[in-house]
C-alpha positions as CSV (number, residue, x, y, z in Angstrom):
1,X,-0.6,-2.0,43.9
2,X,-2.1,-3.1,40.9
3,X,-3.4,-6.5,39.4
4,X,-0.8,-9.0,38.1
5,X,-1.5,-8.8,34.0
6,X,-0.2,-10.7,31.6
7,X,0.7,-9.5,28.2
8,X,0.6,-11.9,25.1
9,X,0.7,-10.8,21.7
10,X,1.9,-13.2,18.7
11,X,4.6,-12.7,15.9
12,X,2.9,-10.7,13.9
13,X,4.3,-7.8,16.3
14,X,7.5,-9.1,15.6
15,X,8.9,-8.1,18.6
16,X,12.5,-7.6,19.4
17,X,14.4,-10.1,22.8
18,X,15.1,-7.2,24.0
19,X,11.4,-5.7,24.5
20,X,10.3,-9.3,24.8
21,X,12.6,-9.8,27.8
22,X,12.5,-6.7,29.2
23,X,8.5,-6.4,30.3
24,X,8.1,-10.3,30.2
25,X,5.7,-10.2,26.6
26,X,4.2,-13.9,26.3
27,X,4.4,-14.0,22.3
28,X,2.0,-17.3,20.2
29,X,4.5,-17.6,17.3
30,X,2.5,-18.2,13.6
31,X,3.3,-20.7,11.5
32,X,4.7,-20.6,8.1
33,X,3.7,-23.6,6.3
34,X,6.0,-25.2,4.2
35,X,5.6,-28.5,1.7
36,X,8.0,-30.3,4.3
37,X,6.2,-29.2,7.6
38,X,4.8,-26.3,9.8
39,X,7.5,-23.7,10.7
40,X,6.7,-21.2,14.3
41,X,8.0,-18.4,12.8
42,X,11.2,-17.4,15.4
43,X,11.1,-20.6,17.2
44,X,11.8,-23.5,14.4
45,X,13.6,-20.7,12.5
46,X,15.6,-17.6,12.7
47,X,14.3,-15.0,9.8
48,X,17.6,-16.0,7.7
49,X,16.6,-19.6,7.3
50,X,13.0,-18.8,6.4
51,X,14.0,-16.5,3.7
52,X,16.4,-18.9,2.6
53,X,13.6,-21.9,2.2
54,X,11.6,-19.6,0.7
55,X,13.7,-18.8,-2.2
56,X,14.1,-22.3,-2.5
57,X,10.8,-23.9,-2.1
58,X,9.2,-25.1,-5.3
59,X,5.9,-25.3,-3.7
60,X,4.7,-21.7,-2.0
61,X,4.5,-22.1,1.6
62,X,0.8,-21.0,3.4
63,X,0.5,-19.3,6.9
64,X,-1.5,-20.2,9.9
65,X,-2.8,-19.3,13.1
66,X,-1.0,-20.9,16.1
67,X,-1.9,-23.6,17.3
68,X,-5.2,-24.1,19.6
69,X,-3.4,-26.3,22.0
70,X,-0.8,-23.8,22.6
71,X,-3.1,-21.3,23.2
72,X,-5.1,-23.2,26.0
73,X,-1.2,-23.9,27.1
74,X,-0.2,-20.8,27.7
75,X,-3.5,-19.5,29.5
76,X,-3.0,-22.5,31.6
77,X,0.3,-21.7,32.5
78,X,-0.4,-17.8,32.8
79,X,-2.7,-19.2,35.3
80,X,-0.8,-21.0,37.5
81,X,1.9,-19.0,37.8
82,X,-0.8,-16.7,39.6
83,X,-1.4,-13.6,37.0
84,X,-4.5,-12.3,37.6
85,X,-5.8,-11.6,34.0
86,X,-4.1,-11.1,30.5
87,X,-4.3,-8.5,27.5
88,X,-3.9,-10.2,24.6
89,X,-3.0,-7.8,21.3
90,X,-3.4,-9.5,18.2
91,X,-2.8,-9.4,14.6
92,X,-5.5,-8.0,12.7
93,X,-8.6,-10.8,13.1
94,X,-9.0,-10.2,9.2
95,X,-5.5,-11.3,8.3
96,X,-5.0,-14.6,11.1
97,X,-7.8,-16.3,13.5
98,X,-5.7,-15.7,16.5
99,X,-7.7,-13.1,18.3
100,X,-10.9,-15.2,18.0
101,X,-8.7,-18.0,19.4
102,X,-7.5,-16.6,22.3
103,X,-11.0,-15.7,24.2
104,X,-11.9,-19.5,23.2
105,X,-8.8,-20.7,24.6
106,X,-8.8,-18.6,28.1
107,X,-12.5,-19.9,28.8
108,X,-11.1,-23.3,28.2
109,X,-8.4,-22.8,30.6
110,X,-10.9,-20.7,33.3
111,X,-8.1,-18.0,32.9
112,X,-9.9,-14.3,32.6
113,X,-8.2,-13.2,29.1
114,X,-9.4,-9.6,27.2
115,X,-8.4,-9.8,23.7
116,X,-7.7,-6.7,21.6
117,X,-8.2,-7.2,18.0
118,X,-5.2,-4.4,16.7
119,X,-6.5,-4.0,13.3
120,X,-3.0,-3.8,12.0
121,X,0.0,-5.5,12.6
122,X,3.9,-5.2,13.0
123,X,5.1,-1.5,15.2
124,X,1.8,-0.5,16.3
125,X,0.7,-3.7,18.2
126,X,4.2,-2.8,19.9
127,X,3.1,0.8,20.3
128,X,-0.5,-0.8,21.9
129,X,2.1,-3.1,24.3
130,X,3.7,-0.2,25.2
131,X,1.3,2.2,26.5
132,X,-0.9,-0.5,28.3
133,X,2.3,-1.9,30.4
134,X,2.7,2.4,31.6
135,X,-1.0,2.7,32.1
136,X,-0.7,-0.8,34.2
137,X,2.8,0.6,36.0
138,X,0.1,3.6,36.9
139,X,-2.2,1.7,38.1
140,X,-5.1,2.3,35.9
141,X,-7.9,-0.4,36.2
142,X,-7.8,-3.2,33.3
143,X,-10.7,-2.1,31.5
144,X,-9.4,1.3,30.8
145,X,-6.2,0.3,30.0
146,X,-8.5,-2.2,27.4
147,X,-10.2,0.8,25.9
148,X,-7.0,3.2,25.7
149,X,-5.2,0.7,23.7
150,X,-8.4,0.3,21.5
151,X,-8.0,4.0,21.1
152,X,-5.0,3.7,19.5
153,X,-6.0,1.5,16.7
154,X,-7.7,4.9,14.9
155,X,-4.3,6.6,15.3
156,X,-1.9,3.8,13.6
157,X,-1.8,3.5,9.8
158,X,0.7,0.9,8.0
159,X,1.2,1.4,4.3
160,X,3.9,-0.9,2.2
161,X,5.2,-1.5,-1.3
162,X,5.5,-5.3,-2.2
163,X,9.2,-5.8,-4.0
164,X,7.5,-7.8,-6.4
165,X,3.7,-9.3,-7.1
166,X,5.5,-12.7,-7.6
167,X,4.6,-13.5,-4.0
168,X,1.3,-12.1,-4.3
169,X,0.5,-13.8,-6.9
170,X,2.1,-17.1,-6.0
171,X,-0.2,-16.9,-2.5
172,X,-3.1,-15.9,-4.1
173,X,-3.6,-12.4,-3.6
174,X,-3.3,-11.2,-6.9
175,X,-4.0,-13.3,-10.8
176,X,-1.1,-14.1,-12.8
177,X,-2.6,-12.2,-15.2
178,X,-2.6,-9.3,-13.3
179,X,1.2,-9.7,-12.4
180,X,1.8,-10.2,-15.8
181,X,0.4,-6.8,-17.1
182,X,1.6,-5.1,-13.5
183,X,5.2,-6.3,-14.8
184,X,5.3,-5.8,-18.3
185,X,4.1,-1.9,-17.5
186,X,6.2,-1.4,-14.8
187,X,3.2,-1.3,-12.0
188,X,3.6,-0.3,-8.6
189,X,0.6,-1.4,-5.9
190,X,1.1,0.3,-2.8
191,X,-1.4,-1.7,-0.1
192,X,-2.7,-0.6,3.4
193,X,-5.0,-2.0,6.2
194,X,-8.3,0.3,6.3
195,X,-9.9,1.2,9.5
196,X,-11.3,-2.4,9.6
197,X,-8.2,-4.1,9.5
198,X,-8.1,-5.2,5.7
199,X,-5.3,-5.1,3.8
200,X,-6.3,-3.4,0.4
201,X,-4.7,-2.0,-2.6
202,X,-5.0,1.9,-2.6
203,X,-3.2,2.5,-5.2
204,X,-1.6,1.5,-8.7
205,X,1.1,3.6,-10.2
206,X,4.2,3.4,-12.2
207,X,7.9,3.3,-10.8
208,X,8.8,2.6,-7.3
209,X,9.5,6.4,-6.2
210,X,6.0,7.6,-6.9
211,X,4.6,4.4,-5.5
212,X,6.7,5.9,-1.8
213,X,5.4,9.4,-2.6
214,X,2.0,7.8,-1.9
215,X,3.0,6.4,0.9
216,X,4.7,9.8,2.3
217,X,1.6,11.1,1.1
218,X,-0.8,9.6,3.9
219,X,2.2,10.3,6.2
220,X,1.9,13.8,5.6
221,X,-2.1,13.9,5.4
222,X,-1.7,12.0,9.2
223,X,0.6,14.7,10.5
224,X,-1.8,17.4,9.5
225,X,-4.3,15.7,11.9
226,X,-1.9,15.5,15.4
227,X,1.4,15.2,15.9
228,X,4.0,11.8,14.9
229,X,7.3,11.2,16.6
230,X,8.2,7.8,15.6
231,X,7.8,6.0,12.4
232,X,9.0,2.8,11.3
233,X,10.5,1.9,8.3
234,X,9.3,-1.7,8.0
235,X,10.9,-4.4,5.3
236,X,11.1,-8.0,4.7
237,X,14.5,-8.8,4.6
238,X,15.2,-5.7,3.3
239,X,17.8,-3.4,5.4
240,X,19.5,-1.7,3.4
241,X,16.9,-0.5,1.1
242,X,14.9,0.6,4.6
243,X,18.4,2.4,5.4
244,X,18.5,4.2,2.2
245,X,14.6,5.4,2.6
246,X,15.9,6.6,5.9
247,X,18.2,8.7,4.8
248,X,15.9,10.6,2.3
249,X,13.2,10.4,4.9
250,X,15.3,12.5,7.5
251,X,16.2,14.9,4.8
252,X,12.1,15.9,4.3
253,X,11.1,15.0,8.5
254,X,13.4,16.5,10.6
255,X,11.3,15.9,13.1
256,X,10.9,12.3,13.1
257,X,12.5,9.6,14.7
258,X,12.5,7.0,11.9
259,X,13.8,3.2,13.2
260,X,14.0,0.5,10.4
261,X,11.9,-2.7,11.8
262,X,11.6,-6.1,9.9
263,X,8.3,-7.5,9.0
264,X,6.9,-11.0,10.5
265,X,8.0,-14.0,8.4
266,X,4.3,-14.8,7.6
267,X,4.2,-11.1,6.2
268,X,7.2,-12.2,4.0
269,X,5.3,-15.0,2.6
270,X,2.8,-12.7,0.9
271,X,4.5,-9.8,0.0
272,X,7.8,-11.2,-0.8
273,X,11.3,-10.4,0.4
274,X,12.2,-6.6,-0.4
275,X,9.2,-5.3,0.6
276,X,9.1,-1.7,2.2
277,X,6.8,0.5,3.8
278,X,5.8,3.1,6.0
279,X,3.8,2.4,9.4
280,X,3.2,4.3,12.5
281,X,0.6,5.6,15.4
282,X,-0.1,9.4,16.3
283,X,-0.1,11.0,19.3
């Protein structure tokens, strides 16, 4: 039989109940930080009411971490209900200060923790969840399931196409000068985490179709290195529009399974509500 392991990841993952409940996911929530007060994203609000403050809010709302305490909290709590160890996935360490939280909170609770620093965010830290809980089920020893699912962090890509750079802008991740010009000529960015886990601009084009022809672009240029049964069609708030890509996505991948999957709220908060994109994790 193998060792009792606990699996925590944070919001980021944006996990749905159903996966959550179904192989017992301990999940840190991030905090969206309005003027008013400090938001966990999906436990002080469902993902309609944080859209619907943000379109409201006068003043832009910031994102943080969770919360130190809840992190010892949890550990503790992980401990005493008699798990042997935990795997923590977390959001890219260059976009949130969870992972280097977590081993600083499983010392603190003298609770043996290994963090995994995904690079990425959203579907693939799901994707990292899922093949370490089979590996676990086979009864492959912790540190191998550790260096599988750091494996996987080469083989996942996530590439999206902000509605708007009002969000950008308003958080600080791009000049209003630059939104201005980016507006006025019709500017697409198209943004992606690199292979050390920063998001980055990697490219600037006009009109919203070529901006997804990049994107389909590095899809295709990933497919020519191994095989790609699943992507996600991730959004903020944006359904429909991820229903529509769908559509014309089945047309040119028969071969794909493609499942529409909403962004984390403190993703919403810097690329705005509409945003689309492409991520996924080859075989």
């Amino acid at each position: 039989m193998g060792r009792k392991i606990a699996w925590v990841t944070d919001t980021a993952a944006f996990l749905t109940p159903e996966f959550i409940k179904q192989h017992n996911i301990h999940v840190l929530p991030l905090n969206v930080v309005f003027e008013d007060k400090p938001y966990r994203e999906t436990v002080d609000m469902t993902h309609e009411e944080f859209y619907q403050k943000l379109r409201e809010s006068k003043v832009h709302p910031k994102t943080s971490q969770p919360s130190f305490g809840e992190h010892v909290a949890l550990y503790e709590k992980l401990k005493e209900e008699g798990y042997e160890c935990a795997i923590a996935i977390h959001v890219s360490s260059k976009q949130s200060g969870t992972y280097d939280s977590a081993p600083m909170a499983a010392e603190q609770a003298g609770f043996k923790t290994y963090a995994i620093d995904s690079r990425i965010g959203s579907y693939p830290m799901q994707r990292m969840l899922e093949t370490g809980i089979e590996l676990a089920k086979q009864g492959v020893e912790v540190e191998q399931i550790v260096s599988e699912i750091e494996a996987l962090r080469d083989k996942a890509q996530l590439a999206f196409l902000p509605a708007s750079l009002e969000q950008l802008q308003k958080s600080g991740r791009v000049s209003g000068l630059a939104m201005m010009i980016s507006q006025l000529l019709n500017i697409k960015l198209v943004i992606a985490y690199n292979k050390e886990g920063v998001c980055e601009v990697v490219h600037k084009v006009r009109a919203e179709k070529r901006a997804k022809k990049i994107i389909t672009d590095l899809l295709d240029e990933a497919l020519a290195e191994s095989k790609i049964e699943e992507v996600a069609v991730i959004n903020c708030n944006n359904l429909q529009g991820a229903k529509d890509w769908i559509a014309e996505l089945k047309q040119a991948y028969p071969n794909i399974n493609f499942i529409p999957t909403e962004l984390s709220a403190a993703v919403g908060v810097h690329a705005g509500e509409g945003t689309l994109g492409l991520t996924w994790v080859r075989e």
